[in-house]
Backbone atoms as SQL, in Angstrom:
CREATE TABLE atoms (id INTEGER PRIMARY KEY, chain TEXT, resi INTEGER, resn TEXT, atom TEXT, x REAL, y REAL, z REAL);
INSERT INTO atoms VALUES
  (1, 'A', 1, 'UNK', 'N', -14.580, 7.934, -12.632),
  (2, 'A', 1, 'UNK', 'CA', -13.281, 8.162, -13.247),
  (3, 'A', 1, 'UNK', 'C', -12.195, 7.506, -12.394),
  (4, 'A', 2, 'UNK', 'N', -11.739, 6.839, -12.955),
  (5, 'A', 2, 'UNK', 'CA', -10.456, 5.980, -12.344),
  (6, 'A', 2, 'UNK', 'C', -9.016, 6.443, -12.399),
  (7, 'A', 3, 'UNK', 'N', -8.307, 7.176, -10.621),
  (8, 'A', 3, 'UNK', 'CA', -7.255, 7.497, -11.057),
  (9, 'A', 3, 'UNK', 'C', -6.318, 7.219, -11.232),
  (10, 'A', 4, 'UNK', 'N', -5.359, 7.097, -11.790),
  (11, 'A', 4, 'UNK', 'CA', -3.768, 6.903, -11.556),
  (12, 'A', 4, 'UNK', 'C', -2.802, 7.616, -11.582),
  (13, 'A', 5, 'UNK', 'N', -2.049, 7.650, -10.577),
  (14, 'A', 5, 'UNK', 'CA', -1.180, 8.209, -9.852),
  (15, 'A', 5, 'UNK', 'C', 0.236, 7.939, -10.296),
  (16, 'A', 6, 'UNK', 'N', 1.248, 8.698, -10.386),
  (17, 'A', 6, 'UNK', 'CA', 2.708, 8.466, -10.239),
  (18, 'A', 6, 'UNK', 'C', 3.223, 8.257, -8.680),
  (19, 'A', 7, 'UNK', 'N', 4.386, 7.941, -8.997),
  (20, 'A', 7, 'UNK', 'CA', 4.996, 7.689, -8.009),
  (21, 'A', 7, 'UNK', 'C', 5.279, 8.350, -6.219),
  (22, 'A', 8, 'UNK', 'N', 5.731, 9.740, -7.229),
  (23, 'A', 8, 'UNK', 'CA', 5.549, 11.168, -6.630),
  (24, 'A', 8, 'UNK', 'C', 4.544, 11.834, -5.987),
  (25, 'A', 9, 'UNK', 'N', 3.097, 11.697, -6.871),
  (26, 'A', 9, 'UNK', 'CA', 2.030, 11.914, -6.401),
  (27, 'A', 9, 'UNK', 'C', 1.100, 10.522, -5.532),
  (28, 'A', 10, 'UNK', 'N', 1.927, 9.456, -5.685),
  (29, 'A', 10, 'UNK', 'CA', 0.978, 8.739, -4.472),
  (30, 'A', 10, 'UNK', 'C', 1.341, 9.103, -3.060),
  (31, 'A', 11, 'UNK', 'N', 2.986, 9.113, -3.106),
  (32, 'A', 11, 'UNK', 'CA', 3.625, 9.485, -1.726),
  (33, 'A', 11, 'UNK', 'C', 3.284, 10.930, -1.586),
  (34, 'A', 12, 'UNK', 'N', 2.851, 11.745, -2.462),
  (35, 'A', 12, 'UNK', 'CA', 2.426, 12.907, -1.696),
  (36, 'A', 12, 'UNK', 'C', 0.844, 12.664, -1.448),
  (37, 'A', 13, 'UNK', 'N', 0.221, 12.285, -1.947),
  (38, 'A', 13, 'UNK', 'CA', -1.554, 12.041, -1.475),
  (39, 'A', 13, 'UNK', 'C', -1.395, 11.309, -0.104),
  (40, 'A', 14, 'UNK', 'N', -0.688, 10.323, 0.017),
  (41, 'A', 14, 'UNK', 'CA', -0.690, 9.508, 0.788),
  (42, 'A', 14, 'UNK', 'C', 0.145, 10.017, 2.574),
  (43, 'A', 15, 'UNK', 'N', 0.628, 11.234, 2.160),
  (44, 'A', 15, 'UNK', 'CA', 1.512, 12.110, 3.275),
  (45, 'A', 15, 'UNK', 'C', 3.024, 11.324, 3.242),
  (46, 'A', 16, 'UNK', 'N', 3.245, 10.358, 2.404),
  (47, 'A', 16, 'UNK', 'CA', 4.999, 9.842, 2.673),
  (48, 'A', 16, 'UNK', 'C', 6.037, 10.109, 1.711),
  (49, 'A', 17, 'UNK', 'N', 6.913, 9.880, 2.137),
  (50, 'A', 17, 'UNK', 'CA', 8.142, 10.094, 0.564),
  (51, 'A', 17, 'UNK', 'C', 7.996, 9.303, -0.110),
  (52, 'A', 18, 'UNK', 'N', 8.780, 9.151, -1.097),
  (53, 'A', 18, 'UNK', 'CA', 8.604, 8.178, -2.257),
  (54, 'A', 18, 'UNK', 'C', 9.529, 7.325, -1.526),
  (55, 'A', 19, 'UNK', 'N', 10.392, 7.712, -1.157),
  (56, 'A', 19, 'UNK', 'CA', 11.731, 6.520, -0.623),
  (57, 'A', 19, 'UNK', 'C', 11.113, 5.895, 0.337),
  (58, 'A', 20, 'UNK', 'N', 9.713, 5.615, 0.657),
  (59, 'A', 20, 'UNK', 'CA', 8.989, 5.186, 1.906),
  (60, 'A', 20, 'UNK', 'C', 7.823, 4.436, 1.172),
  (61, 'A', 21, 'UNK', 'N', 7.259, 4.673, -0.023),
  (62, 'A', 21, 'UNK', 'CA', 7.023, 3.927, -1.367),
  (63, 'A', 21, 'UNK', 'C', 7.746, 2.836, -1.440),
  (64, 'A', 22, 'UNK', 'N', 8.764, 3.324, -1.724),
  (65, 'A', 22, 'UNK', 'CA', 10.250, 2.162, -2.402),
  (66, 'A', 22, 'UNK', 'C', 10.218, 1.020, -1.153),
  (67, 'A', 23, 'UNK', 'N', 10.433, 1.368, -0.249),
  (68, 'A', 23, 'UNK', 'CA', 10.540, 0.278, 0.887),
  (69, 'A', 23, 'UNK', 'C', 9.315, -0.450, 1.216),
  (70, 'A', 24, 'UNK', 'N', 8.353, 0.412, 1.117),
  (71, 'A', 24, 'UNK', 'CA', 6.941, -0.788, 1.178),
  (72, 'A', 24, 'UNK', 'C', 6.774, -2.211, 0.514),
  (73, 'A', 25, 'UNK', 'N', 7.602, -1.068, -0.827),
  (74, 'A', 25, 'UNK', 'CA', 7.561, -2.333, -2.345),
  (75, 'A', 25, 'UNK', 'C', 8.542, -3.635, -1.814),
  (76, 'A', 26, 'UNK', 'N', 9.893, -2.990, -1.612),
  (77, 'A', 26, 'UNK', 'CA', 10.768, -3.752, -0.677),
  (78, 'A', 26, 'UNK', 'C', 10.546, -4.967, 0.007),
  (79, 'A', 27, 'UNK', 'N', 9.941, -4.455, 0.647),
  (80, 'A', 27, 'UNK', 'CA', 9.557, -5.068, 1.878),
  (81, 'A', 27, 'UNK', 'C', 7.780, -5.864, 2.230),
  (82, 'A', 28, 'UNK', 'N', 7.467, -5.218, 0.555),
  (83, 'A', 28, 'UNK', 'CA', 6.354, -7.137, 0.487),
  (84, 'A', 28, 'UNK', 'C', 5.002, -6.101, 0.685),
  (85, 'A', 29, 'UNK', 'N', 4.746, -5.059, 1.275),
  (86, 'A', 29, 'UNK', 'CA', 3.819, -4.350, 1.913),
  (87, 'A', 29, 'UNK', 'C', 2.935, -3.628, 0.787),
  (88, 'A', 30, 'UNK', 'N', 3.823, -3.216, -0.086),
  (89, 'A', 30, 'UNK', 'CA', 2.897, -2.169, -1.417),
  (90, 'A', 30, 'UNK', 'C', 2.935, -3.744, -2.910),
  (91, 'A', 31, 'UNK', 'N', 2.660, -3.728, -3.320),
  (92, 'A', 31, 'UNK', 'CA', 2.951, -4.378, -4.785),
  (93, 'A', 31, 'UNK', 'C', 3.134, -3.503, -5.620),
  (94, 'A', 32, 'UNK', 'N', 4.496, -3.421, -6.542),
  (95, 'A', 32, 'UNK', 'CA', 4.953, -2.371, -7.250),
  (96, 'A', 32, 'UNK', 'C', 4.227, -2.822, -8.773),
  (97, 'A', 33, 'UNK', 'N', 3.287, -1.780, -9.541),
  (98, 'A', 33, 'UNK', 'CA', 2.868, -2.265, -10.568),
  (99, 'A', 33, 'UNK', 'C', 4.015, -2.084, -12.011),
  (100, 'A', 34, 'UNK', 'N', 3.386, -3.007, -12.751),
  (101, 'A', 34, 'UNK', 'CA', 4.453, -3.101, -13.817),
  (102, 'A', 34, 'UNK', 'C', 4.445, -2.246, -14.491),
  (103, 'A', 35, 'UNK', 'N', 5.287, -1.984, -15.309),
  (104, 'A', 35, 'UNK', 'CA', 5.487, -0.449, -16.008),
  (105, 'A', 35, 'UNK', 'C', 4.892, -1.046, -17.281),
  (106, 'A', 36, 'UNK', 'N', 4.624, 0.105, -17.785),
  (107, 'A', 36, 'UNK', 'CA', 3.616, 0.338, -18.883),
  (108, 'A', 36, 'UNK', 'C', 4.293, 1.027, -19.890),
  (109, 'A', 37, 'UNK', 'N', 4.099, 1.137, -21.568),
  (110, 'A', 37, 'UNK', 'CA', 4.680, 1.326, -22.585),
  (111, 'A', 37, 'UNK', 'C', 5.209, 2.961, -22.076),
  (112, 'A', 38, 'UNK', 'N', 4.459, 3.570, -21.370),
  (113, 'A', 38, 'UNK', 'CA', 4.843, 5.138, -21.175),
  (114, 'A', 38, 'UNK', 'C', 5.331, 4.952, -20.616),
  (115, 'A', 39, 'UNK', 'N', 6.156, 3.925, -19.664),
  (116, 'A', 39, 'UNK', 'CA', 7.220, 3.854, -18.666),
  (117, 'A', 39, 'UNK', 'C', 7.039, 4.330, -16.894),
  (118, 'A', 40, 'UNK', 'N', 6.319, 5.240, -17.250),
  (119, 'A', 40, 'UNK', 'CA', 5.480, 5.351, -15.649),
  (120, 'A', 40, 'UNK', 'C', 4.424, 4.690, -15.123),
  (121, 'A', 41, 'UNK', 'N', 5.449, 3.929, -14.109),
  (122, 'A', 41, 'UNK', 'CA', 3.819, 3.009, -13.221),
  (123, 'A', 41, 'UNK', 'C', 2.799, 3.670, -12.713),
  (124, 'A', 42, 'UNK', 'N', 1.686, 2.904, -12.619),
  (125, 'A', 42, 'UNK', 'CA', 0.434, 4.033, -12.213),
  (126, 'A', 42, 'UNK', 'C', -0.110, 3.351, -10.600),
  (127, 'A', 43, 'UNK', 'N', -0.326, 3.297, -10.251),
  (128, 'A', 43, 'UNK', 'CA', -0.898, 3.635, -9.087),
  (129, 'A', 43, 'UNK', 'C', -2.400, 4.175, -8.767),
  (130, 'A', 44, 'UNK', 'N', -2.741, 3.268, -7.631),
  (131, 'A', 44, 'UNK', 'CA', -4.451, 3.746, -7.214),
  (132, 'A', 44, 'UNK', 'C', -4.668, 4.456, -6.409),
  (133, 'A', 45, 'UNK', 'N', -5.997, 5.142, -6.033),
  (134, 'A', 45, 'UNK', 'CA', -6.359, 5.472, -4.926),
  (135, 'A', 45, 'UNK', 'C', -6.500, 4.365, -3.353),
  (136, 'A', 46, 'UNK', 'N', -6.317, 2.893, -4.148),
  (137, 'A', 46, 'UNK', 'CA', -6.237, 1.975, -2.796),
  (138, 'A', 46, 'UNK', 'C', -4.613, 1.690, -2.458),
  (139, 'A', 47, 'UNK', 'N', -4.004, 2.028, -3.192),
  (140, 'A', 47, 'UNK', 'CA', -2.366, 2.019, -3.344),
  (141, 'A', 47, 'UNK', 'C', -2.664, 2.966, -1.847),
  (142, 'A', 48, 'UNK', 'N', -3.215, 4.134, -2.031),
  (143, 'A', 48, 'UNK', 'CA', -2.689, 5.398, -1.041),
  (144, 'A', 48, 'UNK', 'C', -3.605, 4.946, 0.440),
  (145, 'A', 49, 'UNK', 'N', -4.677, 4.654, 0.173),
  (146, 'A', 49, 'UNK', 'CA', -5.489, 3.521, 1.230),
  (147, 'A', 49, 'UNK', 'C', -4.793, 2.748, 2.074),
  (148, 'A', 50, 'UNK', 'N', -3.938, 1.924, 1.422),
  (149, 'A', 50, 'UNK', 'CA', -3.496, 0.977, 2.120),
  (150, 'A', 50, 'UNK', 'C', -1.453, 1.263, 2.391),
  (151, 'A', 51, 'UNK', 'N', -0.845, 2.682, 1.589),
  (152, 'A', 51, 'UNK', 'CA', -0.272, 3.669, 2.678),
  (153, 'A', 51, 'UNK', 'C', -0.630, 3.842, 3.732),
  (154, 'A', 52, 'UNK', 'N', -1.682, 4.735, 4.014),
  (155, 'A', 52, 'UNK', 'CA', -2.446, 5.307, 5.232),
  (156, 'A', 52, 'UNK', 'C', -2.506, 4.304, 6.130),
  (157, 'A', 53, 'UNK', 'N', -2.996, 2.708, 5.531),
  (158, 'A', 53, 'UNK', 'CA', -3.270, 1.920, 6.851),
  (159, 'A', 53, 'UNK', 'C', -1.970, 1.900, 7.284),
  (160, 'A', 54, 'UNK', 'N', -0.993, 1.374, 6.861),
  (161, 'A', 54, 'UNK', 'CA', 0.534, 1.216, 7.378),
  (162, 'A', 54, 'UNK', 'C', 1.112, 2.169, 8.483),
  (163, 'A', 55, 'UNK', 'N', 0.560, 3.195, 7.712),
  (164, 'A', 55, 'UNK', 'CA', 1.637, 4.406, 8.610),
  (165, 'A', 55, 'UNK', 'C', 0.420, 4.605, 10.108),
  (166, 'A', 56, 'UNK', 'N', -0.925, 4.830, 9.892),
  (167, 'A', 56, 'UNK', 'CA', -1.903, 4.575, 11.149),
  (168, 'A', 56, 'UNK', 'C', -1.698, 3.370, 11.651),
  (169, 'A', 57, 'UNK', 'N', -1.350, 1.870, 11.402),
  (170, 'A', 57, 'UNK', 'CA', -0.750, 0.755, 12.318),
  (171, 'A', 57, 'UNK', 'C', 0.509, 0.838, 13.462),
  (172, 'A', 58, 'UNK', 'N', 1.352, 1.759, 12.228),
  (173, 'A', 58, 'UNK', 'CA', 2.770, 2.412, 12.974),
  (174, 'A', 58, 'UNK', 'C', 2.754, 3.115, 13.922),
  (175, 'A', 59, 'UNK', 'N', 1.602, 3.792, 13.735),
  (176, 'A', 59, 'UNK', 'CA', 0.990, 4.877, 15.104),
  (177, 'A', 59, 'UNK', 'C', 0.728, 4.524, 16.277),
  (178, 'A', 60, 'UNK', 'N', -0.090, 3.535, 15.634),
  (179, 'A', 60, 'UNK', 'CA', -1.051, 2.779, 17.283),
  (180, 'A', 60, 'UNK', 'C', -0.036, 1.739, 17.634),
  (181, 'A', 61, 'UNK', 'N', 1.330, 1.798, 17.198),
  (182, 'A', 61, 'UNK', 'CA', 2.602, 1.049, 17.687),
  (183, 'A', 61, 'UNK', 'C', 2.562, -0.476, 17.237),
  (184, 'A', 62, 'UNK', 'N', 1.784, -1.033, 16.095),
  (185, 'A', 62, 'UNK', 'CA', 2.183, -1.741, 15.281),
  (186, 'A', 62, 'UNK', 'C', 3.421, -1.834, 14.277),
  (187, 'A', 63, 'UNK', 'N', 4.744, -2.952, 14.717),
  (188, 'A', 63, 'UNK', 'CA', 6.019, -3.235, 14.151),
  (189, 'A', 63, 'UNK', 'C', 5.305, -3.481, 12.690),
  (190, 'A', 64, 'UNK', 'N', 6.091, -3.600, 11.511),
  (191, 'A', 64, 'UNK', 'CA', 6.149, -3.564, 10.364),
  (192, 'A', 64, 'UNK', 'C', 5.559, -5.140, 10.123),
  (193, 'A', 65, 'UNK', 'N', 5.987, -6.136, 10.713),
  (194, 'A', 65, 'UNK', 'CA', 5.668, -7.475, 10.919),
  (195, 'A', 65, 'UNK', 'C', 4.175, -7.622, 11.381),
  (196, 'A', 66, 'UNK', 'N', 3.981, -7.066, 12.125),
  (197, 'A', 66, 'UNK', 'CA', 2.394, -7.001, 13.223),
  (198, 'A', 66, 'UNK', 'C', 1.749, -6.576, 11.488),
  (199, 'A', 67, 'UNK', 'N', 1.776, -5.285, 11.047),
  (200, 'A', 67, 'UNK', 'CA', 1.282, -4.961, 9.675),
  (201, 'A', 67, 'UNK', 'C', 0.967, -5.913, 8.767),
  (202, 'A', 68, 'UNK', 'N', 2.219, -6.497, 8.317),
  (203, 'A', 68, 'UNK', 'CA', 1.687, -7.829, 7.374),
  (204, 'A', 68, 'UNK', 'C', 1.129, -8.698, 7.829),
  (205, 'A', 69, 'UNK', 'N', 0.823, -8.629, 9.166),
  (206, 'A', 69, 'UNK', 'CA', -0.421, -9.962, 9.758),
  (207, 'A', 69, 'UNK', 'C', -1.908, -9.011, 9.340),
  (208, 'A', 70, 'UNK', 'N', -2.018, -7.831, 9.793),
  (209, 'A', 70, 'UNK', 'CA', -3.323, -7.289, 9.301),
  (210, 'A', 70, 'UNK', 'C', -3.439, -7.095, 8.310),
  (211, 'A', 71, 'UNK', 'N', -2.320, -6.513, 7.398),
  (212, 'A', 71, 'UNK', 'CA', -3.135, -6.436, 5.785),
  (213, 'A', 71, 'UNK', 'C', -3.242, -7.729, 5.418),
  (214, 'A', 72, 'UNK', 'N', -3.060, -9.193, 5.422),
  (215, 'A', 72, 'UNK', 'CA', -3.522, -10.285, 5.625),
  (216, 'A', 72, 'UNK', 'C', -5.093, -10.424, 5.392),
  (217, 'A', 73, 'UNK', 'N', -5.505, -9.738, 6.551),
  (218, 'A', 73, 'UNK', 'CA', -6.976, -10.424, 6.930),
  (219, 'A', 73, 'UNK', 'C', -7.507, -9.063, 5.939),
  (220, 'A', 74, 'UNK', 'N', -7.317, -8.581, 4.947),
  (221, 'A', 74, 'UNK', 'CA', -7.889, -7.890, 3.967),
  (222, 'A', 74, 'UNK', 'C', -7.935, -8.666, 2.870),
  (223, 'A', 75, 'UNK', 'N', -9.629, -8.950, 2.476),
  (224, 'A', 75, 'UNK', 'CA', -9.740, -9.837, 1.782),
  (225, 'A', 75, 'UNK', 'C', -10.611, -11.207, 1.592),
  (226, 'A', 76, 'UNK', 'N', -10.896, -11.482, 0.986),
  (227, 'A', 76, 'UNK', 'CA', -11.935, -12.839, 1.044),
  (228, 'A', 76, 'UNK', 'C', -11.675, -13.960, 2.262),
  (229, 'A', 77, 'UNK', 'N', -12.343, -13.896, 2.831),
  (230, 'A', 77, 'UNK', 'CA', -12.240, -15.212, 4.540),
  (231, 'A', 77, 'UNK', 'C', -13.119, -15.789, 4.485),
  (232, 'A', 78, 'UNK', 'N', -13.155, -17.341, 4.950),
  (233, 'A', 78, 'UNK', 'CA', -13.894, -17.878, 5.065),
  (234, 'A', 78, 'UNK', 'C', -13.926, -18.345, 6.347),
  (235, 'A', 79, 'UNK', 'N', -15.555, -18.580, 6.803),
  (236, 'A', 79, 'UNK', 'CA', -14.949, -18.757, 8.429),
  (237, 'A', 79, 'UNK', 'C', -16.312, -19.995, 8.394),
  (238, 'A', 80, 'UNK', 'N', -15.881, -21.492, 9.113),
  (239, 'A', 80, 'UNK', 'CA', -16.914, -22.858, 9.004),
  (240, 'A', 80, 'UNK', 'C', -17.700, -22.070, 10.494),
  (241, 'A', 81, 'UNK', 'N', -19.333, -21.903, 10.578),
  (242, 'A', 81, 'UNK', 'CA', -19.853, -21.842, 11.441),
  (243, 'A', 81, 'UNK', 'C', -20.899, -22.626, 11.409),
  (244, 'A', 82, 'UNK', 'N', -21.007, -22.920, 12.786),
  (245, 'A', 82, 'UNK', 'CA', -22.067, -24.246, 13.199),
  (246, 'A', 82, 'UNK', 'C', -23.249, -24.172, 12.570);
């Protein structure tokens, strides 16, 4: 079963405010999904995943910048070995 989430309830699964949502989107870190005929965007369980990584980067004293270098390397890589 595949969930989706509001706004409200990602920042609460996820332990943040919504106004901490809003700035992720802001700021390049979340991708805000497009709204849908019911008007409420939905949201994943990797939406709240990749909350968690942010705010645990912030912890271990990763700047907001340092962040978008690691969620980066999430994702298909290719690496030429001998």
């Amino acid at each position: 079963m595949r969930v989706r989430l509001t706004i409200g309830r990602l920042a609460e699964a996820a332990g943040v405010g919504v106004e901490t949502v809003r700035f992720y989107q802001r700021s390049k870190l979340l991708t805000e999904p497009k709204r849908p005929p019911s008007g409420y965007r939905e949201y994943s369980q990797a939406d709240v995943q990749r909350i968690r990584f942010i705010k645990r980067a912030q912890t271990l004293g990763f700047n907001l910048d340092d962040t978008v270098g690691l969620l980066k390397l999430d994702g298909p890589q290719t690496c030429d070995l001998p």
